[in-house]
C-alpha positions as CSV (number, residue, x, y, z in Angstrom):
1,X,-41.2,-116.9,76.0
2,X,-38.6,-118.7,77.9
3,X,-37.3,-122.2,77.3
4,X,-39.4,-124.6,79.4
5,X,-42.7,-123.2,78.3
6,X,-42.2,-123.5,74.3
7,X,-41.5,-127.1,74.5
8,X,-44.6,-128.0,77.0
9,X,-47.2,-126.0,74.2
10,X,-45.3,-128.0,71.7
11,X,-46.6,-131.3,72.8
12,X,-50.0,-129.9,73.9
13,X,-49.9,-129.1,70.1
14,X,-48.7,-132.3,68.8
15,X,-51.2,-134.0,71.4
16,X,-54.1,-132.4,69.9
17,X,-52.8,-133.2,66.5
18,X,-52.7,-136.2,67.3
19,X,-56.2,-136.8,69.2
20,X,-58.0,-135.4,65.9
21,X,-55.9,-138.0,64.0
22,X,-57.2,-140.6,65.8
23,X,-60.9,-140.1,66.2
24,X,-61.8,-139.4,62.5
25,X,-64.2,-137.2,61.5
26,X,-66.5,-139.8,60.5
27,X,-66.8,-141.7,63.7
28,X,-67.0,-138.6,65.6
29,X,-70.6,-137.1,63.3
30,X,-72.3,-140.8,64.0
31,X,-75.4,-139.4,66.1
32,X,-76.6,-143.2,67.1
33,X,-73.4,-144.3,68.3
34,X,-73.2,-146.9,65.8
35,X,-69.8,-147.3,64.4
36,X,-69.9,-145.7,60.4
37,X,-69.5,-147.9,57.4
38,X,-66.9,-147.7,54.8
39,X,-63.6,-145.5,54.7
40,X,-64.6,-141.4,55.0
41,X,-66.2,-139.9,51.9
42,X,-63.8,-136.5,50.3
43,X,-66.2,-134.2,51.9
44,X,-65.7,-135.5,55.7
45,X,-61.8,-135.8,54.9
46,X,-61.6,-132.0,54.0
47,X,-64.0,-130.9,57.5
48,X,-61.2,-133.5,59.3
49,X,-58.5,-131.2,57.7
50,X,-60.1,-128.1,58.2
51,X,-60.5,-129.1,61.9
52,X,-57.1,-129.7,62.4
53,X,-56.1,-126.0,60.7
54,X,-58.7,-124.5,63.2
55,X,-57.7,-126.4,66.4
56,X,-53.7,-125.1,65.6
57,X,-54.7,-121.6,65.1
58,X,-56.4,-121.5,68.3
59,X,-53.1,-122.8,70.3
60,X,-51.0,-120.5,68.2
61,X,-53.3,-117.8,69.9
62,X,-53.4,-119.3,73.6
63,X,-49.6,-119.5,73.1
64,X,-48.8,-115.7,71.8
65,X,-51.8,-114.8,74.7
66,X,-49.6,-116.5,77.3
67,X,-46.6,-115.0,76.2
68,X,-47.6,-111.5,76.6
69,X,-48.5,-112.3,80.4
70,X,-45.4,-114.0,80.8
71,X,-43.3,-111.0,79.5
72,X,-45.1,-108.9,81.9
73,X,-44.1,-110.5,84.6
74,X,-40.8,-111.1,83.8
75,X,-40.8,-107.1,83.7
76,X,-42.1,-106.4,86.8
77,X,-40.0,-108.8,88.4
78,X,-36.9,-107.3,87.1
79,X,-38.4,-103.7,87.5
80,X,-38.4,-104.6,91.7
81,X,-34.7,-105.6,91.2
82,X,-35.5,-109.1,92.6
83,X,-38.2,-111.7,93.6
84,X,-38.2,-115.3,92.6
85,X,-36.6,-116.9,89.5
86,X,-38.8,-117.7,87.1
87,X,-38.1,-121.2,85.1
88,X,-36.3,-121.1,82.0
89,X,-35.7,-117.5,81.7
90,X,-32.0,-116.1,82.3
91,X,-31.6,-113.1,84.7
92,X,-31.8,-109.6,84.0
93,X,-28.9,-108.3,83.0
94,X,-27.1,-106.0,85.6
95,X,-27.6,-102.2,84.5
96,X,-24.9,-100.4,83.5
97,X,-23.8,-97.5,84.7
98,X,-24.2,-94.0,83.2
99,X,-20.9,-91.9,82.1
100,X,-20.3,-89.5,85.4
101,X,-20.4,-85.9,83.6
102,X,-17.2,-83.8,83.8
103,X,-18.1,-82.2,87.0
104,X,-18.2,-85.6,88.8
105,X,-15.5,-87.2,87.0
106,X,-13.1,-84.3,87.6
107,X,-13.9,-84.3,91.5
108,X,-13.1,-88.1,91.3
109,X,-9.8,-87.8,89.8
110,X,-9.2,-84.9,92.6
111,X,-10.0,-86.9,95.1
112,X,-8.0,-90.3,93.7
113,X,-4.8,-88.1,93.0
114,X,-4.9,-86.3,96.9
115,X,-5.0,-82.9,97.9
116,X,-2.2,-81.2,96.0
117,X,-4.7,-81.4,92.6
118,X,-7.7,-78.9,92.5
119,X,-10.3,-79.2,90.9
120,X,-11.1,-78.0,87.8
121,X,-13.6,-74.4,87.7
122,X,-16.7,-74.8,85.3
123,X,-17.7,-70.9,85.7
124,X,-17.0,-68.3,83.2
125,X,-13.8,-66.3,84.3
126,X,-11.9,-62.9,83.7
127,X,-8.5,-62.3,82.0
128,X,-6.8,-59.4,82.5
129,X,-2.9,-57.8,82.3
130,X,-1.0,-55.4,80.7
131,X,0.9,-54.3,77.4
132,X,4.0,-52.8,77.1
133,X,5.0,-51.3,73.6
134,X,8.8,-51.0,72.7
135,X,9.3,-48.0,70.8
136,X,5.4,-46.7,70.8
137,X,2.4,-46.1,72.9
138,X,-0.2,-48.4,74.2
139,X,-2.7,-46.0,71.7
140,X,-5.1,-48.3,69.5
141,X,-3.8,-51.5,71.3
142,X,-6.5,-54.3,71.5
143,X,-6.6,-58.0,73.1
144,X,-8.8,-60.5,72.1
145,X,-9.4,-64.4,72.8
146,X,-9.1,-65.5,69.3
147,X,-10.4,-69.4,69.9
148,X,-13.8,-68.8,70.9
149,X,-16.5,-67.6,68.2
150,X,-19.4,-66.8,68.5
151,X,-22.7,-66.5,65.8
152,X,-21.9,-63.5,63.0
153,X,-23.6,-60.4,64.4
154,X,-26.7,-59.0,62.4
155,X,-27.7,-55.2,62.0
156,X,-24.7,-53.9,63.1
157,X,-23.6,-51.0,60.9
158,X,-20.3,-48.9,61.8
159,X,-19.5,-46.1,59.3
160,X,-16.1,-45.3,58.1
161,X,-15.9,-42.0,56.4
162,X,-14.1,-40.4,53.5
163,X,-13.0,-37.3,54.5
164,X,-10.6,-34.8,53.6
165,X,-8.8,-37.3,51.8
166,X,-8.3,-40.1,54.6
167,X,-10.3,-42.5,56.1
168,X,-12.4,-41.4,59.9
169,X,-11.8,-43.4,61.9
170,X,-8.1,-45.3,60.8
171,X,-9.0,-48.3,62.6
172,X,-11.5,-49.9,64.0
173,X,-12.2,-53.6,65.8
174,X,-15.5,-55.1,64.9
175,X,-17.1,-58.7,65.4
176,X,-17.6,-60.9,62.3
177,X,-21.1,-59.9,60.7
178,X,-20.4,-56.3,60.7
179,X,-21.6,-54.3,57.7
180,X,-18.6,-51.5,57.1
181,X,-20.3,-48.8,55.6
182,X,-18.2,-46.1,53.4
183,X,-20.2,-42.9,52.9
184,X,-17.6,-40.7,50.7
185,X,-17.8,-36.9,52.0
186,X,-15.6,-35.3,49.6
187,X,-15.8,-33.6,46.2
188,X,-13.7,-35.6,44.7
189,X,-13.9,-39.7,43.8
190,X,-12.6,-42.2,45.8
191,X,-12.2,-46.2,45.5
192,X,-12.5,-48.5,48.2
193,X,-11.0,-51.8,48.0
194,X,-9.0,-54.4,50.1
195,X,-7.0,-57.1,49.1
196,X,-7.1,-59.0,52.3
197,X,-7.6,-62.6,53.0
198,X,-11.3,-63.5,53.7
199,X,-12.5,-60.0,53.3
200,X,-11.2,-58.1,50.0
201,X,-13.7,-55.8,48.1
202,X,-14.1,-53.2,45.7
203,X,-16.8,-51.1,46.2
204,X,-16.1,-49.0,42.8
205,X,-15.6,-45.4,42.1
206,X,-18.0,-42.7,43.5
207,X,-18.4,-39.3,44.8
208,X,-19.9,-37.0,47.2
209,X,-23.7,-37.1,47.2
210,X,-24.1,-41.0,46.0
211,X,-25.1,-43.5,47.7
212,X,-22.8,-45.0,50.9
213,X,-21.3,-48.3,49.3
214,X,-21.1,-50.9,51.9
215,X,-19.4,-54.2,52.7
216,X,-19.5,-56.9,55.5
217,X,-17.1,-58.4,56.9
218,X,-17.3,-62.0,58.1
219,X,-13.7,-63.1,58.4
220,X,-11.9,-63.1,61.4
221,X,-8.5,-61.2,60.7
222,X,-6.9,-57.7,59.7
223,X,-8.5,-55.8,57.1
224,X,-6.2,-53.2,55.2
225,X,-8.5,-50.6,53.3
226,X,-7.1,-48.3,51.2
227,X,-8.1,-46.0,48.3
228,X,-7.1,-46.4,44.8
229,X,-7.2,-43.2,43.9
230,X,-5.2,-41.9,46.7
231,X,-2.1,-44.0,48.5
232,X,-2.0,-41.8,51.1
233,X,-5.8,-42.9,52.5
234,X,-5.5,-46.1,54.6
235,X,-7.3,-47.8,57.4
236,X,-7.1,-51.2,59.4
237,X,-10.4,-52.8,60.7
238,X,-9.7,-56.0,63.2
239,X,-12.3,-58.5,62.6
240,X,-12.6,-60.3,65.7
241,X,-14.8,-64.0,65.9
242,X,-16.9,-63.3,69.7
243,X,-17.1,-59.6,71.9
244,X,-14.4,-61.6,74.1
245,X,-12.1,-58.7,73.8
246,X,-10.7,-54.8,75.0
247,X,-9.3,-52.0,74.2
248,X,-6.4,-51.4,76.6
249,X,-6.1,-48.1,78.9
250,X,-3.6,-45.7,78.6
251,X,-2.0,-47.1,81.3
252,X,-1.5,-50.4,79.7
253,X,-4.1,-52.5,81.0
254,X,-6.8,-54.3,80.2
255,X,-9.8,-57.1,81.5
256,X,-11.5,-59.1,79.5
257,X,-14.9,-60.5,81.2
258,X,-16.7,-64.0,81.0
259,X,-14.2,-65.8,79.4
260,X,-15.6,-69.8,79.0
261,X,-13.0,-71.9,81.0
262,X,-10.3,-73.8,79.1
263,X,-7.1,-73.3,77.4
264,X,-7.6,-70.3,75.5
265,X,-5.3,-68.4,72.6
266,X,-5.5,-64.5,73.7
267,X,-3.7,-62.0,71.2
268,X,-2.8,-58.5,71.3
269,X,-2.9,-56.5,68.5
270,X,-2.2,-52.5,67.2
271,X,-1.9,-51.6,63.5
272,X,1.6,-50.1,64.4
273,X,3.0,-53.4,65.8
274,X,3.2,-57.1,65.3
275,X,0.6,-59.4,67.0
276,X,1.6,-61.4,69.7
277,X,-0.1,-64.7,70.9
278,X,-0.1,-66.6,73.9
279,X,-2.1,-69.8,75.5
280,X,-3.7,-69.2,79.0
281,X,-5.5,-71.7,80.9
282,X,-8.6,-70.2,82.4
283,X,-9.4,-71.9,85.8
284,X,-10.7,-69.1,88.2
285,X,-11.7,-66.3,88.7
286,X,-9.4,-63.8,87.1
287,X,-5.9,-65.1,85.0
288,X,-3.5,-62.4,84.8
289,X,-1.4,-62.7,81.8
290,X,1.2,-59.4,79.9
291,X,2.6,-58.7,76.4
292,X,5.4,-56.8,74.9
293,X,4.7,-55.8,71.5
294,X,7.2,-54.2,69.0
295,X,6.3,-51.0,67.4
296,X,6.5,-51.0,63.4
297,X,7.0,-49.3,60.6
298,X,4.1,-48.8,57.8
299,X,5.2,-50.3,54.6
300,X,4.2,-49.1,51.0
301,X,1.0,-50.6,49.6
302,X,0.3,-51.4,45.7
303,X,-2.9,-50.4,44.2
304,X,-6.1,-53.0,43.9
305,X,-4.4,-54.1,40.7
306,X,-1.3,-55.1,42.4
307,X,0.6,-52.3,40.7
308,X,2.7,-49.0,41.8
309,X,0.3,-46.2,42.2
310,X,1.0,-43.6,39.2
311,X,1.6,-39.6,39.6
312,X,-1.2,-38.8,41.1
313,X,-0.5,-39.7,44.4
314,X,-2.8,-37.6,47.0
């Protein structure tokens, strides 16, 4: 309730008080008008008090009644931004106004800075280039955005033989969430394992005719596989976080498609070269970026222990 109306129920209040006060109960039950005799008996003192009690709890509800109307009107005056000033009662505050979203605040700063700044594109767009490898082929070479994941992928199985004493297919490039599956085709045992960051195993010793041991992967990065049985068997599976990423052609190429705008990290990636890296900003359509990528010997691997593989070296 605003400030002028509290203090005039106040003194209808205290007036009332005060009223009841002054005609007793004593000399208001006389019936023949006759003034009463003697100061008022316990009983009518307690009916004088209990009169007072009554008569305040019935202002304390014409009070709270009157505020509720006055609060309504104060809101649908300030709901019609306007209309007359009401006594006592400070003015609406002045709304304040939203944050502009991106879109609007980026064609504002276009507009402040002039003509020579464009505005930034919201869409999805493409990247693509090509790969040059010194001292190899383009064969196996993949690019990926590496700064953009996506949700693990569920039931997707891709199967990586043992057979003839190697590993079919040697490399592979698979989204986190993928179950790598390791059916062993040969008569003789083999050992799976990796010792890579965020995705070594050991999937045991088994054979030909048991059951395909399996593993998923859900670590973005290069797997190394390798047998322990056998040093010769190897095989590299790139984990990658999102399906933002290609093989290249055989003519060095490659497009990558709806690529979320932003400054993204795109790699490029073989397992007979080094990774490379770069930062491309994609506003637009298509970003055109290249690599040159330096081909690599294989070096000698230890055994899941960490140790030199003995004579038996198949």
């Amino acid at each position: 309730m605003g400030k002028t109306s509290r203090p005039i129920w106040s003194g209808i209040l205290s007036g009332l008080l005060i009223a009841q006060l002054a005609a007793p109960a004593w000399a208001q039950n006389g019936q023949d008008g006759k003034a009463p005799e003697g100061p008022p008996t316990r009983a009518e003192f307690a009916k004088l008090q209990n009169d007072v009690r009554e008569q305040r709890q019935l202002i304390i509800q014409m009070m709270q009644t009157e505020q509720q109307r006055y609060d309504m009107l104060l809101r649908l005056l300030q709901g019609q931004g306007g209309g007359t000033p009401v006594p006592g009662v400070a003015a609406a505050p002045a709304s304040v106004p939203s944050e502009p979203s991106p879109e609007a605040a980026s064609e504002k700063q276009t507009k402040r800075s002039g003509p020579t700044v464009a505005a930034v594109d919201r869409r999805p767009g493409s990247i693509e280039g090509k790969v040059t490898v010194t001292g190899g082929s383009v064969e196996d070479v993949y690019v990926y955005v590496e700064n953009v994941k996506m949700p693990l992928t569920h039931h997707k199985v891709v199967e990586i033989k043992q057979e003839g004493r190697q590993f079919n297919p040697r490399v592979a490039v698979v989204q986190t969430g993928t179950n790598l599956m390791f059916p062993n085709m040969d008569a003789v045992y083999h050992n799976v394992f990796s010792n890579s960051p965020r995705n070594s195993f050991d999937l045991g010793t088994y054979q030909a005719g048991d059951k395909a041991r399996s593993v998923t992967v859900t670590g973005p990065g290069v797997v190394d596989i390798f047998c322990n049985i056998h040093q010769k068997m190897s095989a590299k599976v790139l984990v990658v976080p999102s399906v933002l990423y290609a093989k290249v052609r055989p003519d060095g190429t490659f497009r990558i498609e709806n690529v979320p705008p932003g400054l993204r990290r795109l790699v490029a990636w073989s397992p007979e070269t080094k990774a490379e890296s770069q930062r491309v900003a994609v506003n637009g359509p298509t970003t055109e970026v290249s690599f040159t990528l330096a081909h690599e010997d294989a070096s000698a691997h230890s055994n899941k222990f960490g140790q030199a593989y003995g004579s038996y070296r198949d």
